[in-house]
C-alpha positions in Angstrom: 31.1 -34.8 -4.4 27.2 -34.2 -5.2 26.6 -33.8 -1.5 28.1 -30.5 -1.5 26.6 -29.3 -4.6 23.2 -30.2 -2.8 24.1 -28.5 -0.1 25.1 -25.0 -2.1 21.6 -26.1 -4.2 19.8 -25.9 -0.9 21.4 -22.9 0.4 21.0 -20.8 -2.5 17.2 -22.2 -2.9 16.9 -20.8 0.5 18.8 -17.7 -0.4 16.0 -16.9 -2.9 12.9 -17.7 -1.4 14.1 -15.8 1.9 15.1 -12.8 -0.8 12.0 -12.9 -2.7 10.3 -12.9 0.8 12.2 -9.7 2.1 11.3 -8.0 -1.2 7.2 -9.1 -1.0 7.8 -7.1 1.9 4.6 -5.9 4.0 4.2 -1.5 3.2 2.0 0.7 5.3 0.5 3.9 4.1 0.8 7.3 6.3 0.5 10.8 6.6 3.5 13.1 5.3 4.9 15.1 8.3 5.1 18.1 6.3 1.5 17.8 5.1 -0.6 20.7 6.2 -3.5 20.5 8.7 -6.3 21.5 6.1 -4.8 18.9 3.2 -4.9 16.2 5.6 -8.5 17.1 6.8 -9.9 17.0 3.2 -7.8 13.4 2.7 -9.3 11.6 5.7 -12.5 12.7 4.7 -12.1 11.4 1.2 -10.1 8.2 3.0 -12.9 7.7 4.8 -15.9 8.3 2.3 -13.6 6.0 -0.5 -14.1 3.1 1.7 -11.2 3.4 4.7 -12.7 1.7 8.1 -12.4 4.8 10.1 -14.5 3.2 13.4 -11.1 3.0 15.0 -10.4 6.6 14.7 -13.4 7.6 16.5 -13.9 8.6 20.0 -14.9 5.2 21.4 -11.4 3.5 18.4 -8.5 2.1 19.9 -7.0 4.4 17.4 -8.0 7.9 18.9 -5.3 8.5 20.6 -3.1 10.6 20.2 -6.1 12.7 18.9 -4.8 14.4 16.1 -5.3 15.2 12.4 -1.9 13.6 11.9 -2.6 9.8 13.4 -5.9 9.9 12.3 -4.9 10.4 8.7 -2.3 7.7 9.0 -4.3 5.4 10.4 -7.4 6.4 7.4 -4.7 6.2 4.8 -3.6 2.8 5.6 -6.5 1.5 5.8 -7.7 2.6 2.2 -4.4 1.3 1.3 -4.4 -2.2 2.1 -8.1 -2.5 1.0 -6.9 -1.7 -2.4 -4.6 -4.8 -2.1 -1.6 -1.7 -1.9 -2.1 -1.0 -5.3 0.0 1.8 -6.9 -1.7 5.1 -6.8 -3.5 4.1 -3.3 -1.5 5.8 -1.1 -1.3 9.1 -2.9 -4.3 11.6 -0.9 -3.4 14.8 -3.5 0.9 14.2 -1.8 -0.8 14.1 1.6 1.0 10.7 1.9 3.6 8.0 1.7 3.8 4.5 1.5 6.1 3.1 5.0 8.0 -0.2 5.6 8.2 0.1 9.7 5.1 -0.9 11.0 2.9 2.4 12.2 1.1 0.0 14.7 1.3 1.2 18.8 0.1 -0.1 22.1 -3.5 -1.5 21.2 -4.1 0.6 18.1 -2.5 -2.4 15.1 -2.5 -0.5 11.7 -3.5 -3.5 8.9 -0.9 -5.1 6.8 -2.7 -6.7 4.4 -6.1 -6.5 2.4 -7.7 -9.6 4.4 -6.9 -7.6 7.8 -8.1 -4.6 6.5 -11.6 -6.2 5.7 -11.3 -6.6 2.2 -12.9 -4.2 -0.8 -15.4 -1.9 0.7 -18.3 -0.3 -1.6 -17.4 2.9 -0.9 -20.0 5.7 0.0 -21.3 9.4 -1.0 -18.7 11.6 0.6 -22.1 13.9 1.9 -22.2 11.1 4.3 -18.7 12.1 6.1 -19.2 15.2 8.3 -15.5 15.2 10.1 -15.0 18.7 9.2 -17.9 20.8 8.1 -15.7 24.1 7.4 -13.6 21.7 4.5 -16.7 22.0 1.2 -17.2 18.7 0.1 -18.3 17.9 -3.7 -20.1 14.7 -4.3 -18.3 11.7 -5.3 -18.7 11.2 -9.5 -17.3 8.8 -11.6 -17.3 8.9 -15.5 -15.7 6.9 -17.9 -11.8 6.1 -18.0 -11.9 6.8 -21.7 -13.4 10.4 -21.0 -16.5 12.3 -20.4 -15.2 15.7 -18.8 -12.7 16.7 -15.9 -14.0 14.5 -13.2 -13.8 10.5 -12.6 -10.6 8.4 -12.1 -8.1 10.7 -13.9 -9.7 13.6 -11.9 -6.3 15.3 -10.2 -8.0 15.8 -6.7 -7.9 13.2 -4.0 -9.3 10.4 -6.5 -6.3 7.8 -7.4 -4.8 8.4 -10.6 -5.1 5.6 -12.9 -1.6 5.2 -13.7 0.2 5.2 -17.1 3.4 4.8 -16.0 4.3 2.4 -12.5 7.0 4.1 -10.8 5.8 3.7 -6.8 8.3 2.3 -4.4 5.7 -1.1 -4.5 6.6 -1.9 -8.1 10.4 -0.9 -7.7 10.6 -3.6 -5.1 8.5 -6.5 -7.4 11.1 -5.3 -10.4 13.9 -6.4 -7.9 12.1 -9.3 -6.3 11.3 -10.5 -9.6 15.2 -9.6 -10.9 16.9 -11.4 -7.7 14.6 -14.3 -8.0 15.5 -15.1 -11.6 19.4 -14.6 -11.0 19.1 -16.8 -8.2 17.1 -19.6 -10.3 19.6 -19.4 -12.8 22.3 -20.2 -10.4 20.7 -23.0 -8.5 20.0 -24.2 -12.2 23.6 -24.3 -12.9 24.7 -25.8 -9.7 22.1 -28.4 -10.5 23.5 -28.8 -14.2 27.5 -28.0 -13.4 27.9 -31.9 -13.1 26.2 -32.9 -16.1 28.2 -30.4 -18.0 31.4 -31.8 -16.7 30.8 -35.3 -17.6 
């Protein structure tokens, strides 16, 4: 009789860690379709100022084509994203973008997935530096305090990430879940595992 109740132990064990697995799930960061032209200009500029690798997006990337505002934002967003270790309030760009779970990758342009493949945490630089659009005015990048010190710095509510308050992104709806599943699945592999004992 305890060979079964291993077996449902090991199938449920298996049940969670595939569950929690599912849930960790890999998100990409893209361009909104309905995102005008101009927004999307100014958010790949600041994408790639911020620290996005946007080499692949230029003319000699394996990202250049198709060659439009639209895939090169994607492909700038995503990148700033997983260098940020998908943190909430990375894939924002002023609503210029969404967090994805299909894979945006094509042909020999691979979007990264994680913060290793995206080369880790870039010091950013000066957004003077970026010169993809010269008609879209470009203010320098300033930082002040997160306890204050005027209307620019983290909480500024341009293109910089908010520092959240409040976590409601799609990223930590899916850790609540993970984190729920996972515990109601411990608990019932934990009274599988003590059933018997509580019988005897």
């Amino acid at each position: 009789m305890e060979v079964p109740v291993l077996k449902l132990v090991l199938f449920f064990l298996s049940l969670l860690i595939s569950s929690f697995s599912v849930a960790q799930g890999t998100s990409w960061c893209v361009a909104r379709s309905d995102a005008s032209n101009q927004a999307l200009q100014t958010a790949l500029d600041y994408a790639c100022a911020a620290g996005a690798d946007c080499s692949p997006i230029q003319s000699s990337g394996l990202c250049f084509l198709p060659n439009t505002i639209q895939a090169h934002a994607s492909y700038a967003f995503n990148s700033y994203y997983q260098r940020k270790a998908m943190a909430p309030g990375a894939c924002e760009f002023a609503g210029t973008a969404t967090v994805a779970k299909t894979d945006p990758s094509y042909g020999s342009c691979m979007y990264p997935s994680s913060q290793s493949t995206a080369g880790g945490m870039p010091v950013p630089t000066p957004p003077a530096t970026v010169t993809n659009n010269p008609n879209v005015p470009m203010t320098p990048l300033t930082t002040t305090p997160i306890n204050g010190g005027g209307s620019t710095g983290l909480n500024n509510p341009g293109l910089t990430p908010p520092v959240p308050t409040t976590d409601e992104s799609k990223a930590s709806l899916d850790s609540i879940v993970a984190t729920s599943s996972m515990s109601v699945m411990l608990l019932l592999v934990l009274s599988f595992i003590l059933h018997p004992m509580w019988i005897s």
